[in-house]
Structures are given as C-alpha cells and as structure tokens.
C-alpha positions as CSV (number, residue, x, y, z in Angstrom):
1,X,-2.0,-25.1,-9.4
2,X,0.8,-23.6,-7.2
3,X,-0.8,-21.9,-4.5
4,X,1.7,-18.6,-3.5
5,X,1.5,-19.0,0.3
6,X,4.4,-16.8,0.7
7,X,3.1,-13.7,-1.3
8,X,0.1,-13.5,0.4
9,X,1.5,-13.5,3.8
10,X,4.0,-10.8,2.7
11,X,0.6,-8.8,1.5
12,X,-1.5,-9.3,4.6
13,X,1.4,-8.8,7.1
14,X,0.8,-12.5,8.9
15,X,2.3,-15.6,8.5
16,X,-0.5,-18.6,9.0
17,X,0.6,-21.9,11.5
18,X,-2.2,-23.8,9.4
19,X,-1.1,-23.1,5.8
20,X,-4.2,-25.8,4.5
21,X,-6.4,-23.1,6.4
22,X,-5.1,-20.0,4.7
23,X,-5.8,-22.0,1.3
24,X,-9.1,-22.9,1.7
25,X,-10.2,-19.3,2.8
26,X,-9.3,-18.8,-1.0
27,X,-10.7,-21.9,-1.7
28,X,-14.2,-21.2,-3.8
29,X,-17.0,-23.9,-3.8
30,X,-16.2,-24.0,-7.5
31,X,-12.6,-25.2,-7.3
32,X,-13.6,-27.1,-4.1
33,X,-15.8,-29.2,-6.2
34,X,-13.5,-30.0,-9.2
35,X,-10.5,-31.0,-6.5
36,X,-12.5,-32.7,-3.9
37,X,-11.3,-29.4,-1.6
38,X,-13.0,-27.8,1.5
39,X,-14.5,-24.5,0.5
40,X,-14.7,-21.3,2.2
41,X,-18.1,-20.2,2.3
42,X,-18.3,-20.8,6.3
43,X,-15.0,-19.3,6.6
44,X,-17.0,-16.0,5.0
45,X,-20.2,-16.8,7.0
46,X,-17.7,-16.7,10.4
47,X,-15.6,-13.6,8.7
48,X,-18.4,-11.6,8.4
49,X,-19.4,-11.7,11.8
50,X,-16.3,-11.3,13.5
51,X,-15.6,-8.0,11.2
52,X,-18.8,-6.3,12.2
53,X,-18.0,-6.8,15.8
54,X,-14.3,-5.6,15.0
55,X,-15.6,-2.3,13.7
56,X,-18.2,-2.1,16.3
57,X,-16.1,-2.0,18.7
58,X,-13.9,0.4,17.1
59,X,-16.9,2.7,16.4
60,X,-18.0,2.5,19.8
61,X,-14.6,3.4,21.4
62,X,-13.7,5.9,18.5
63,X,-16.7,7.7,17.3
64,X,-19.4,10.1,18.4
65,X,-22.9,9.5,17.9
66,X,-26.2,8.0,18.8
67,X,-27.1,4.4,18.1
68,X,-28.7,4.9,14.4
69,X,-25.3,7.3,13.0
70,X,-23.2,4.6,14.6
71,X,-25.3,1.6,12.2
72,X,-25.4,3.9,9.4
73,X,-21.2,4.2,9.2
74,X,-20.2,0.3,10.4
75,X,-23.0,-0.5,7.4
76,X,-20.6,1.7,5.2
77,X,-17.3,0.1,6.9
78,X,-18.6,-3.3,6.2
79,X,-20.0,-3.3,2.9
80,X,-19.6,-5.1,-0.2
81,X,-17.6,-1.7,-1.8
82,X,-14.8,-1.5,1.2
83,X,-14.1,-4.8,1.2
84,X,-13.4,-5.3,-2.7
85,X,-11.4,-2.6,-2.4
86,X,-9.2,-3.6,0.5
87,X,-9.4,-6.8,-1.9
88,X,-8.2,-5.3,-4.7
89,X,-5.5,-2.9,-3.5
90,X,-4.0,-5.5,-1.7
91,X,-3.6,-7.5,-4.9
92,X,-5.7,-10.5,-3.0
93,X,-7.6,-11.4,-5.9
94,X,-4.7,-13.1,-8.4
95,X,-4.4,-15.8,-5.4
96,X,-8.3,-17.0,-5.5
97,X,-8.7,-21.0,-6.4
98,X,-11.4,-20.9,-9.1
99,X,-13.0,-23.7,-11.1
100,X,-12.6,-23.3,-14.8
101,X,-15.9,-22.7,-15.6
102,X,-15.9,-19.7,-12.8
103,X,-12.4,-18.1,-14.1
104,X,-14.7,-16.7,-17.4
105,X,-17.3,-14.3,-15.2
106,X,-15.1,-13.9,-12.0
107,X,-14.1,-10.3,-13.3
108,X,-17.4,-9.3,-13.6
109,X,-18.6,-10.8,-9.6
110,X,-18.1,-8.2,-7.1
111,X,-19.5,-10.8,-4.3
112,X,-16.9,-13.4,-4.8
113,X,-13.7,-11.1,-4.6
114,X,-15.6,-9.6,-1.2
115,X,-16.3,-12.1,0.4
116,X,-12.8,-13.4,0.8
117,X,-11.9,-11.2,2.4
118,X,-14.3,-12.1,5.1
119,X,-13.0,-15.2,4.8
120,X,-9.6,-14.1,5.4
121,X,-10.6,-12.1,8.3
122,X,-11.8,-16.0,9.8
123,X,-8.8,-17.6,8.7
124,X,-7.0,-14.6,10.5
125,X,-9.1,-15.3,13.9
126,X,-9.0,-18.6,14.1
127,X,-5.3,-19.3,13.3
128,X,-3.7,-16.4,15.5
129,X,-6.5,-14.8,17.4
130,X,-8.8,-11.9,17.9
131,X,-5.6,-9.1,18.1
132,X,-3.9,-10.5,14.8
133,X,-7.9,-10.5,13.5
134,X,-8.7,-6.9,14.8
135,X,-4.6,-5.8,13.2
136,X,-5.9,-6.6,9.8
137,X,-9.3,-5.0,9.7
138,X,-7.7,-2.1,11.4
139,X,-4.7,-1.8,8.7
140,X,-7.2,-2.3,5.9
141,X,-10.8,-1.4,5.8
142,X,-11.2,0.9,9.2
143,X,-7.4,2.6,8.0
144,X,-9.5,4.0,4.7
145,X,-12.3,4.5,6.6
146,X,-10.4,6.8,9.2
147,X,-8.8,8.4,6.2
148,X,-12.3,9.3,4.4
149,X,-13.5,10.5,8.3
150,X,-10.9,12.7,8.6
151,X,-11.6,14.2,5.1
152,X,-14.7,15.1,5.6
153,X,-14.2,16.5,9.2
154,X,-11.6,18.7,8.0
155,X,-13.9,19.9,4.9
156,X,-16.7,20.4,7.3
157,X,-14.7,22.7,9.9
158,X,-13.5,24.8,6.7
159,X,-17.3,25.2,5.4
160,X,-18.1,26.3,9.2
161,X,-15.6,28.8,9.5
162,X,-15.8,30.1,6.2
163,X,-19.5,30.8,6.1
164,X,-19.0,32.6,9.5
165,X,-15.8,34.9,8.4
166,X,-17.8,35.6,5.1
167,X,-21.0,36.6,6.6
168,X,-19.0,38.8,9.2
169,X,-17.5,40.3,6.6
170,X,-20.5,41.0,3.9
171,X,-22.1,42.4,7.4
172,X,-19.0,44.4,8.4
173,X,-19.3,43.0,11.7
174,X,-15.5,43.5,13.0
175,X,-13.1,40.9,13.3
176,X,-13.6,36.9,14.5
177,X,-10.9,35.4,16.9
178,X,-11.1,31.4,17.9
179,X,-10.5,30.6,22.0
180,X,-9.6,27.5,23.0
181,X,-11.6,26.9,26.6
182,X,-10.5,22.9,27.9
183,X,-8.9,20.0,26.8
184,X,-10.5,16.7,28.5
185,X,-10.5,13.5,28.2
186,X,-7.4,11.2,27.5
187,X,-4.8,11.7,25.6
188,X,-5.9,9.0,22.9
189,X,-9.1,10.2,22.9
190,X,-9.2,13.9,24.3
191,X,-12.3,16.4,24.0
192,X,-12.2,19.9,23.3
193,X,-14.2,23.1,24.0
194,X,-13.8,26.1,22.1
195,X,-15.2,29.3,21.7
196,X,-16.1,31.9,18.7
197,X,-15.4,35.4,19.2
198,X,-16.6,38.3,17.9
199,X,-14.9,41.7,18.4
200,X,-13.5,39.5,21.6
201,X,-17.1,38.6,22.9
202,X,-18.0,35.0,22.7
203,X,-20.8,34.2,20.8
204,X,-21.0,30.6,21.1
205,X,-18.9,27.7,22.2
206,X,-18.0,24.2,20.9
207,X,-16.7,20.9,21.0
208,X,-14.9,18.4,19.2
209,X,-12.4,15.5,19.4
210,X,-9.5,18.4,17.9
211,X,-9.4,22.3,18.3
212,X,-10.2,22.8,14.6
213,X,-13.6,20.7,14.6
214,X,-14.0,22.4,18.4
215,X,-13.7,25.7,16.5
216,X,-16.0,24.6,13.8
217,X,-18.4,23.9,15.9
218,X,-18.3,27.0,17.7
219,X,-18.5,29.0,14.2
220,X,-21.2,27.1,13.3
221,X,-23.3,28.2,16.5
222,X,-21.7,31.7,16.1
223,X,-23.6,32.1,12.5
224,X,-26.6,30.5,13.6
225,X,-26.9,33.6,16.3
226,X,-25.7,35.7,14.1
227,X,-28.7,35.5,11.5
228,X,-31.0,34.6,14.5
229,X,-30.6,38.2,16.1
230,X,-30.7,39.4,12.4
231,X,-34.3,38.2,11.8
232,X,-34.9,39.7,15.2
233,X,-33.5,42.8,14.3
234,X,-35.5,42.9,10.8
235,X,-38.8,41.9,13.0
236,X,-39.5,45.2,14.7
C-alpha cells in the first residue's frame, strides 16, 4: 500500500524529518500485525498527554475561571467528539493503515479515527518539538474551540443587553447608555470595566476581556437591581 506522505504533510502544515515515524502514528495494531509494523497505540497513549497539557496551558493563560470551569471546558477541548472532527475535516482518516479485517467496521469506530490524532499530536512532538506540537493543536482543535467561545460570548452579551433594554422599556424607565470606565491589562490579553447607565446614572458596572462582554456584564447587574428595588418597592 502507498503511503501519501506528501498529502498529509500538505494537510497538517509540517513536514516530518522521520517519515517511518509519521507512518506508524497511522500505523493501527491491526495493519501492524499483518506487516510485521510498529503500531501506534503508545504514540496515542504519549499524544494524549501532551494535548491536555497543550490546552491547559492555553486555558490557563487564555480563559477566566476557577479550577472546576477550567476541567469542565479542557474535558470538552479534549474529547473523543473534537478530535474526530479535527480528524475528519482535515481529511486525516483516508491515510490510516488498516488490516483487512478492520477496513469492514472502521466507519462505524469513532475511537480509532480519534485517537490518531493523538497520535499525530506525538509524532508532531517528538519529531519537531513542543512549538510545532502546541502549532497544531492550536490551528485545529483549540482554533474551533475559540470559534464556539466566542459564539456563545457574543450570544450571551446580546441576551444581557436585550433583557435590560426590554425591561426598561416595558417599565418606561427612560433611556440606557453603556460607559466604558478602564482598559487594563495587556494588549494580548486586556481587561475591561464598563458601566450601565440609566438616565445617565450608573447602575452597575462590569468586566470583561472586550467592551461588549464588559457591557454585558454591566446590564446584567443593572437588571438584577432593577427587579431587586422592584420587589422592594412592591414590599411596602
């Protein structure tokens, strides 16, 4: 079987010294075993680790959150789901060695497309390094994950702001005006504070790593006062 060295390294954007070592990372124990090949189950056992301390280390440096949110999205980064998908868009799968009698239920095992990619992410690290490694998580499964972050971020800060300007309006409260009160941090990394006004008096301020979520956050405050002073209000 001609093994497409080539297209793969096209696909995954580096080109391998040891070319036997980028095969046997596609290399499964069935094939291995019908051509007298090296498999690349520890290459997966090795890949796995190295790709939860990749996004670890991302996560730290890039997201907010106590320890337990922090586990809860690298367990989503690293899962069996993101990496078939990276997998699968990527086109990685076409390239696998299998033995004949595997070929019949491969389409149907989500496990074995996976977990090369975690044997990639080895093959990556020990061939060119921890930077060419940390490259190719970063342009594969922590790009889609940034993309599915910012999503929800951006659907979040609309909800906020939304349910403010629609309760200020039901209420006919006056009109709501955003402030922004400090930018901090670095620039790769920068914090903001932000402030909700009502009929130019703050009602609560926020923060967040851009003005819109610093704004959301300040909105959501805003309404929570809002219907506090309301029960208040309905109270006495």
């Amino acid at each position: 079987m001609i093994f497409d060295i080539d297209g793969i390294e096209n696909i995954i954007g580096y080109s391998f010294k040891d070319k036997m070592l980028l095969r046997k990372c596609f290399t499964h124990s069935s094939y291995a075993h019908e051509h007298g090949e090296e498999d690349n189950e520890l290459l997966e056992f090795f890949g796995d680790a190295i790709i939860e301390f990749i996004v670890t280390e991302y996560l730290y440096n890039n997201s907010a959150g106590d320890e337990g949110k922090l586990t809860v999205k690298r367990a989503g980064v690293v899962s069996r789901e993101p990496l078939l998908k990276a997998v699968n868009e990527l086109g990685l799968s076409s390239f696998m060695l299998l033995g004949k009698g595997q070929k019949n239920s491969a389409s149907s095992d989500e496990k074995l497309f996976s977990s090369v990619y975690e044997a990639l992410v080895a093959g990556i690290y020990i061939d060119g390094g921890m930077v060419a490694a940390k490259k190719f998580v970063k342009d594969t499964i922590i790009k889609d994950f940034d993309f599915k972050e910012r999503l929800l971020r951006r659907e979040r800060s609309c909800e906020s702001k939304n349910e403010f300007q629609e309760y200020v309006q039901k209420r006919k409260l006056g009109s709501i005006s955003y402030e922004t009160l400090a930018k901090t941090g670095p620039d790769h990394k920068p914090e903001f504070r932000a402030a909700a006004l009502l009929n130019g008096a703050i009602l609560a301020e926020g923060k967040g790593s851009t003005k819109r979520l610093a704004e959301a956050t300040a909105a959501a405050g805003a309404l929570k006062k809002l219907k506090k002073d309301e029960k208040t209000v309905g109270r006495k």
